[in-house]
C-alpha positions as CSV (number, residue, x, y, z in Angstrom):
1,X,0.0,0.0,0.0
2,X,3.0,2.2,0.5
3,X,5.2,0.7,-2.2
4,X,5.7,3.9,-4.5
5,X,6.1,6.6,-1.4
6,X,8.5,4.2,0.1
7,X,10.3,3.8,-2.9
8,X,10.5,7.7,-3.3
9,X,11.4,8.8,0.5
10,X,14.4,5.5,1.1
11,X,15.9,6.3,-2.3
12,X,15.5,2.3,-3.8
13,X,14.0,1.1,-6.8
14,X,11.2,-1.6,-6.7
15,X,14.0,-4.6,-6.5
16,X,15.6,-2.8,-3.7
17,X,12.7,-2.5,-1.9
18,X,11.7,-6.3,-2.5
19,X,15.1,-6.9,-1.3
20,X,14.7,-4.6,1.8
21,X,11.5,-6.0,2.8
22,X,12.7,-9.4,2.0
23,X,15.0,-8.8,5.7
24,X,12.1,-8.9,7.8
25,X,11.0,-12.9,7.0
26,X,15.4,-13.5,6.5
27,X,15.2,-12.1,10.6
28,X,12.2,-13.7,11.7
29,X,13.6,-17.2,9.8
30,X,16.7,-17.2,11.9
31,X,14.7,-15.9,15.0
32,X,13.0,-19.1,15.0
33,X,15.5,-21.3,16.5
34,X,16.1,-19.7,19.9
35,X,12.4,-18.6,19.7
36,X,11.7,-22.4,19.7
37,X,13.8,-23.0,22.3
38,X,12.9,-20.2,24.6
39,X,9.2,-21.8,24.3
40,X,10.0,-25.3,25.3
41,X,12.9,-24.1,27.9
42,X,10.5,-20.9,29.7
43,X,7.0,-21.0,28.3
44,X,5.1,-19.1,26.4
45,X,4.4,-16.1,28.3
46,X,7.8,-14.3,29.2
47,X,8.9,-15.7,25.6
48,X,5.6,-13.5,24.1
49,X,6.4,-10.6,26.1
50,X,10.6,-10.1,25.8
51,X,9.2,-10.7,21.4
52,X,6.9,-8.0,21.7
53,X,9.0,-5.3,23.4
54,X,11.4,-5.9,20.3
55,X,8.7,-5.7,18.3
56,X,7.7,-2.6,19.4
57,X,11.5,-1.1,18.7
58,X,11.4,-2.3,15.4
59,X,8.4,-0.6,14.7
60,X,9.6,2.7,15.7
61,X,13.2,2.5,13.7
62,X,11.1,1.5,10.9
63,X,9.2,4.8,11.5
64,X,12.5,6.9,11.5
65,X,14.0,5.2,8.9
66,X,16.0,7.7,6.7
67,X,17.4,5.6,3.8
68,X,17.7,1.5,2.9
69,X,20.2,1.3,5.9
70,X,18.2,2.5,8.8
71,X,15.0,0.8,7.0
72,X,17.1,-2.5,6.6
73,X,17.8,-2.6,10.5
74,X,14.3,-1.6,11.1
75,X,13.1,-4.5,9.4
76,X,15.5,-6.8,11.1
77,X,14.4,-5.9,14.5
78,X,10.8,-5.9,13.5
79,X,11.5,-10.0,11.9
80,X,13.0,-10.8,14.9
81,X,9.7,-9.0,17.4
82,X,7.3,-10.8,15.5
83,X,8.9,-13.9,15.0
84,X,6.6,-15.2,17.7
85,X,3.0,-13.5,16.6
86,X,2.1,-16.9,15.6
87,X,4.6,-19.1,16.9
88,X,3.4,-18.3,20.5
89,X,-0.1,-19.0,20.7
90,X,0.2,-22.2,18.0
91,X,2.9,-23.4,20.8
92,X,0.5,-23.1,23.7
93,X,-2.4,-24.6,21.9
94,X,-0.2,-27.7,20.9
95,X,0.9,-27.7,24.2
96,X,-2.2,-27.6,26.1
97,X,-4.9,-29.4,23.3
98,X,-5.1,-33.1,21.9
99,X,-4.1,-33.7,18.8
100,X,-7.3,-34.6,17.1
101,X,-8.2,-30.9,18.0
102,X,-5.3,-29.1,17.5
103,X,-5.7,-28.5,13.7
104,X,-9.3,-27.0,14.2
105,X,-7.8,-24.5,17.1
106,X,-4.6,-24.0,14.9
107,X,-6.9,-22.5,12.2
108,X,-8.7,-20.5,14.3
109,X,-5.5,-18.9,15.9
110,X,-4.4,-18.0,12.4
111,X,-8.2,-16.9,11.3
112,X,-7.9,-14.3,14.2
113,X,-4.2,-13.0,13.8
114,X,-5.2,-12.2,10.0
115,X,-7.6,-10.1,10.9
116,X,-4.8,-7.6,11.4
117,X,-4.5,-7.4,7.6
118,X,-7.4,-5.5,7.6
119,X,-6.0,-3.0,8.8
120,X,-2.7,-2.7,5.7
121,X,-5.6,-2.7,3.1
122,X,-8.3,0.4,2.6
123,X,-7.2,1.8,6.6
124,X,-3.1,1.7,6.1
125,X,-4.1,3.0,2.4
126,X,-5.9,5.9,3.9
127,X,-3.6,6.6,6.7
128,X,-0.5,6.9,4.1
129,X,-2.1,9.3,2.2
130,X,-2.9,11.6,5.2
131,X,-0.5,11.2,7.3
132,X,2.4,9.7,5.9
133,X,4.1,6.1,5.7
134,X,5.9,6.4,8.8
135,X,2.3,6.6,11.0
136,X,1.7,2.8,9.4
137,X,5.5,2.3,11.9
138,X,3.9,4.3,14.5
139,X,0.7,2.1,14.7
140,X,2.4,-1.1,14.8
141,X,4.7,-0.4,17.6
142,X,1.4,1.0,19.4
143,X,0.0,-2.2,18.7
144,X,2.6,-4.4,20.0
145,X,2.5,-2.8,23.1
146,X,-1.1,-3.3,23.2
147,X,-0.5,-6.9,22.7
148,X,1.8,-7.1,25.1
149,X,-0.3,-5.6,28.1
150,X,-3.2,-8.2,26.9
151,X,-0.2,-11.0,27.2
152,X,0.6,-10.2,30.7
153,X,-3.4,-9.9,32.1
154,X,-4.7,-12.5,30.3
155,X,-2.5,-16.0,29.9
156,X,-1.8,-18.0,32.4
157,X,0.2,-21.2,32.3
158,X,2.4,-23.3,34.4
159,X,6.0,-22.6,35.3
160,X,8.2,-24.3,31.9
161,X,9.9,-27.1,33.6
162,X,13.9,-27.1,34.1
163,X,16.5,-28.8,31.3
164,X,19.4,-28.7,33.4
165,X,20.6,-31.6,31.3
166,X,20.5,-30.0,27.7
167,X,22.6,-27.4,26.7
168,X,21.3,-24.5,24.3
169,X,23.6,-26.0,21.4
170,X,22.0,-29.1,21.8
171,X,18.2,-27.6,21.9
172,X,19.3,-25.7,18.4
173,X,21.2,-28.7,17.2
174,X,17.5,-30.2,17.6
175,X,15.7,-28.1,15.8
176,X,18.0,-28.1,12.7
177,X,17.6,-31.5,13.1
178,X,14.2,-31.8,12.8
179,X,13.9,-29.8,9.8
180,X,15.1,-32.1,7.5
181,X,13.8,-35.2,9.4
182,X,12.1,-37.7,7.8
183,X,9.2,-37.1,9.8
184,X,8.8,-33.4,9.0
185,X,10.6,-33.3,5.5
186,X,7.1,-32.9,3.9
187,X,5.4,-30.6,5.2
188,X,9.2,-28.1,5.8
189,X,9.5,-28.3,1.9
190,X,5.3,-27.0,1.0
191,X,5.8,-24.5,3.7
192,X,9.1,-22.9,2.0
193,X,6.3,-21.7,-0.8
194,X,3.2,-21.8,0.9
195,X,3.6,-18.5,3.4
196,X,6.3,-16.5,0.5
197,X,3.0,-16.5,-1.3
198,X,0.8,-14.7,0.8
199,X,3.2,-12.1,1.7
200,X,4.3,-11.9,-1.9
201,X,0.7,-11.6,-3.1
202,X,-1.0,-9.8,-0.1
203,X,1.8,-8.0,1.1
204,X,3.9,-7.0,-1.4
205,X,3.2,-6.9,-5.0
206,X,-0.6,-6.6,-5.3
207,X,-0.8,-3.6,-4.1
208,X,1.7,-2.5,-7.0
209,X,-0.1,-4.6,-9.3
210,X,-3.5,-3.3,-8.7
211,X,-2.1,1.0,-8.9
212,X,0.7,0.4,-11.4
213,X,-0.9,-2.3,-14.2
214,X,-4.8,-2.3,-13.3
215,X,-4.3,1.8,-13.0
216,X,-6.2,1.9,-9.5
217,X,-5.7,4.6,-7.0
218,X,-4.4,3.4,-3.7
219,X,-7.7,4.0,-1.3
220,X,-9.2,1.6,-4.4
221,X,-6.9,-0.2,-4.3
222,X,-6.6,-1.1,-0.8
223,X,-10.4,-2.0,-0.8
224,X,-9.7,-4.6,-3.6
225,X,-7.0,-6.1,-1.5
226,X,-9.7,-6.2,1.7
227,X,-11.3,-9.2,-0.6
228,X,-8.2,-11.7,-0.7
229,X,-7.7,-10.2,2.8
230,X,-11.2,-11.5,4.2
231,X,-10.7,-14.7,2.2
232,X,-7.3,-14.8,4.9
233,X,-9.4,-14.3,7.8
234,X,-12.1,-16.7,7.1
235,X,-10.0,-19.6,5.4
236,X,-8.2,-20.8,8.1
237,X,-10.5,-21.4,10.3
238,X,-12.6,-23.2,7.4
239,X,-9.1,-25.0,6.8
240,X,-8.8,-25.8,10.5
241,X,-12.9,-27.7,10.3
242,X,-11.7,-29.5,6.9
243,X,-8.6,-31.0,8.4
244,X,-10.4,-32.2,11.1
245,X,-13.2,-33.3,9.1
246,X,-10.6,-34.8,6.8
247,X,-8.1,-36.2,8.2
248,X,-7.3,-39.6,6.1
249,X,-7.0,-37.2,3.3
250,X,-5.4,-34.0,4.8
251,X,-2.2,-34.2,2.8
252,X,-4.3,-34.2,-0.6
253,X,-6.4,-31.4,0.5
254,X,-2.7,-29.2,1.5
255,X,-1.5,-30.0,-2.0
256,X,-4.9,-28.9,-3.8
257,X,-5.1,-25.7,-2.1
258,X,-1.4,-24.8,-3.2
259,X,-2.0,-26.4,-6.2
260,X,-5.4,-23.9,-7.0
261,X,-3.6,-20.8,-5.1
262,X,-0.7,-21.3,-8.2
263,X,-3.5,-21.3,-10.6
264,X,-5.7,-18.2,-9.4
265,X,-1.8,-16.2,-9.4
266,X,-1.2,-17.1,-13.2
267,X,-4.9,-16.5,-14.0
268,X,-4.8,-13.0,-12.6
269,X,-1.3,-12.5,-14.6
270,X,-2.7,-13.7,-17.6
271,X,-5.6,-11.2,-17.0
272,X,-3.9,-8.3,-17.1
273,X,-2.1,-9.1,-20.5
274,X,-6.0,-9.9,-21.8
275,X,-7.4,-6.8,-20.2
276,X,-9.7,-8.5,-17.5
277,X,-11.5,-5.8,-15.4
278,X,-10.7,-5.4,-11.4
279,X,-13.7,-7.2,-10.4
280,X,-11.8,-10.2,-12.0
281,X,-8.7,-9.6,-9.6
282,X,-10.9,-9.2,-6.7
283,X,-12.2,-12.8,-7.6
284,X,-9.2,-14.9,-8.3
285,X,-7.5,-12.9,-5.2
286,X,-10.4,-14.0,-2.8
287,X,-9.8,-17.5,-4.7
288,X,-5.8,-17.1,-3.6
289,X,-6.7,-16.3,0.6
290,X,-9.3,-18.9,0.4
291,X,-7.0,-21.8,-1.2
292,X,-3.6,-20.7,0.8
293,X,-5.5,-20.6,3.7
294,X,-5.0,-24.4,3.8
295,X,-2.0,-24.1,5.1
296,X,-3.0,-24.5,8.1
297,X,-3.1,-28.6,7.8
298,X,0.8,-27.7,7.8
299,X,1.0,-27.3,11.8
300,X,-1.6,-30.2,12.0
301,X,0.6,-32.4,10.5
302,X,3.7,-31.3,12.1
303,X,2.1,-31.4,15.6
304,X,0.9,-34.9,15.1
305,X,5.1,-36.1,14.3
306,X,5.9,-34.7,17.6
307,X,5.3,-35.3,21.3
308,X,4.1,-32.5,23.0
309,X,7.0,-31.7,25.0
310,X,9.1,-30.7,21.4
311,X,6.1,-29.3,19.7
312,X,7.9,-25.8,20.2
313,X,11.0,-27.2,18.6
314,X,9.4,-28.7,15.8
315,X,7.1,-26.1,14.9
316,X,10.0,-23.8,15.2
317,X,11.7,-25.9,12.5
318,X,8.5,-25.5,10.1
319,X,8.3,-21.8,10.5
320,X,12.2,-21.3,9.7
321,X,10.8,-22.7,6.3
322,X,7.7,-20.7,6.1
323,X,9.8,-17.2,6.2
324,X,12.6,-18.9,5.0
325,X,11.4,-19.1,2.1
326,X,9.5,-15.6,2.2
327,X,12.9,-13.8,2.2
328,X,14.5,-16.1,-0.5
329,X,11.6,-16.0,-3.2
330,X,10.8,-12.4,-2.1
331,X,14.2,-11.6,-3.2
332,X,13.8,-13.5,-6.1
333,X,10.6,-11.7,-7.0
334,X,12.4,-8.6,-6.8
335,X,14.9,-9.3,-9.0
336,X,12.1,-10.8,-11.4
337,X,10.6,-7.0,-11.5
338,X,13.3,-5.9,-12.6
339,X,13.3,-7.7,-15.6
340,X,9.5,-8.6,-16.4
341,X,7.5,-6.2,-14.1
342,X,5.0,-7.1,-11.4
343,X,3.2,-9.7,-13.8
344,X,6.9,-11.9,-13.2
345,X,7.2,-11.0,-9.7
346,X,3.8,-12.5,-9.0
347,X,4.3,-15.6,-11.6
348,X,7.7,-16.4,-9.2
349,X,5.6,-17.0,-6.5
350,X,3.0,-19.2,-8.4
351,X,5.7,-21.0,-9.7
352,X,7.4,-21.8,-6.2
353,X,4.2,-23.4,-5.2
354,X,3.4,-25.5,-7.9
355,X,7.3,-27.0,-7.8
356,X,7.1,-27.2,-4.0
357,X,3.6,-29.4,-3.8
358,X,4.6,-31.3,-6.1
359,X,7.5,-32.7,-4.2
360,X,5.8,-32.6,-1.2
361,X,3.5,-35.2,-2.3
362,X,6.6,-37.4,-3.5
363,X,7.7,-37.2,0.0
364,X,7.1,-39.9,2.8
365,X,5.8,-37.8,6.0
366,X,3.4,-37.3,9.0
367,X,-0.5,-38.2,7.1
């Protein structure tokens, strides 16, 4: 939503700005293997609140960011902060729920944290073009600290027990260990696609694609984005009932979701080279947030490879994949720009989903 005036004020071209924004899911990546231990070794609570403090300084470099440096550091902090956004309560639920009802509850988790991309479509949209980019920065570290005083009145769990006998090498040595375990190998590799997309499509580029090829204002623009962003909020919680409604045939249902999400990417490219109107966009995008959204079946299986005890660790070793692979094929998307304009940026992302499901279901793993 802020693509062009961000462009304008840090002094980079659209690449560079990929490349820039492509730090904050490189940060949060790496963030994920002490994050994983600090859930299993602590608990969730002081791990949620020490995240969102750093959270909240990220948000406020981001805010005085001058030029790419500052913003690059910005968005380092802010991928390390919100490393845990998800991480934490999806820990606590695997922690504290069976596993037959884990995928239901891992939906909705992820149903209500996407709610706060309602507020980066039409609202961020509006309050860029009053008050500036760097009140969207302002907002978020207001919001973390928000979430942070909700974290400290409202959960309560037992004290994390003591692992005096494991070092912190050996806890990391764990989780790198389980993300290319034979167990997990499955659903790591769909993952390294499956969250790159949404921010690649939500986040990043169809905001460009909508003002720069479909010629849309931004305010416009941001209320055709609220479509694929609703499709977000409600899909995986719909995701969460079908894998639990489903579960002999989760692993197909994963695959066809990626599979469609590929397709509704290429058919809104291929749209805008055959002149397709917006209300065609707002369709195949509320198609994309609806078929991604079965991502969810991702923690389910993972949770269901792991006793409880390393579901912090393992699901830490998942999520190193999810924005793992954000940061690599936003990079890549970037450079694709560059070359082919936002049409190729957008296919790189399609394409990355359509090579990743299909070794995922070649691959042996958690059913």
């Amino acid at each position: 939503m802020a693509a062009d005036v961000l462009q304008r004020d840090l002094g980079v071209t659209a690449d560079g700005l990929a490349a820039l924004t492509g730090a904050f899911p490189a940060a949060f990546a790496l963030a994920m293997l002490p994050v994983g231990v600090a859930l299993d070794r602590y608990g969730v609570k002081p791990t949620a609140l020490a995240l969102l403090a750093i959270a909240a300084v990220g948000a406020v470099l981001g805010a005085a960011a001058g030029g790419p440096w500052s913003m690059l550091l910005g968005q380092v902090v802010l991928g390390i902060g919100c490393s845990g956004m998800l991480m934490c309560p999806v820990t606590y639920a695997a922690k504290n729920l069976p596993p037959q009802k884990f995928g239901l509850w891992g939906g909705v988790i992820q149903a209500f944290g996407n709610t706060g991309m309602l507020l980066s479509a039409s609202p961020l949209a509006l309050l860029v073009e009053h008050a500036g980019w760097r009140a969207g920065y302002i907002a978020c570290a207001l919001l973390a600290i928000g979430a942070a005083v909700a974290v400290s009145l409202v959960v309560r769990e037992a004290q994390a027990p003591m692992q005096a006998r494991r070092t912190l090498a050996e806890d990391l040595r764990e989780i790198l260990a389980l993300s290319v375990s034979r167990e997990l190998r499955a659903p790591i590799v769909i993952a390294f696609a499956s969250f790159a997309a949404v921010l690649g499509v939500r986040g990043l580029w169809g905001g460009p694609w909508l003002m720069e090829v479909k010629g849309l204002a931004r305010v416009p623009a941001g209320n055709v984005l609220l479509f694929c962003t609703f499709a977000l909020i409600v899909g995986p919680a719909l995701g969460g009932m079908l894998e639990r409604r489903f579960q002999p045939v989760r692993r197909a249902l994963l695959a066809a979701g990626h599979l469609g999400a590929a397709a509704a990417i290429l058919l809104m490219v291929a749209g805008g080279a055959l002149g397709w109107g917006v209300a065609a966009d707002a369709l195949l995008l509320t198609a994309f947030g609806l078929l991604i959204s079965l991502q969810v079946i991702c923690f389910a299986l993972v949770r269901a490879a792991v006793p409880p005890e390393r579901a912090g660790r393992a699901l830490s070793a998942m999520n190193m994949s999810f924005f793992g692979g954000a940061a690599v094929l936003q990079a890549a998307s970037g450079a694709a720009a560059s070359v082919g304009g936002v049409g190729a940026a957008l296919s790189v992302f399609a394409v990355a989903l359509i090579a990743c499901t299909l070794v995922f279901l070649r691959l042996p793993g958690p059913r």
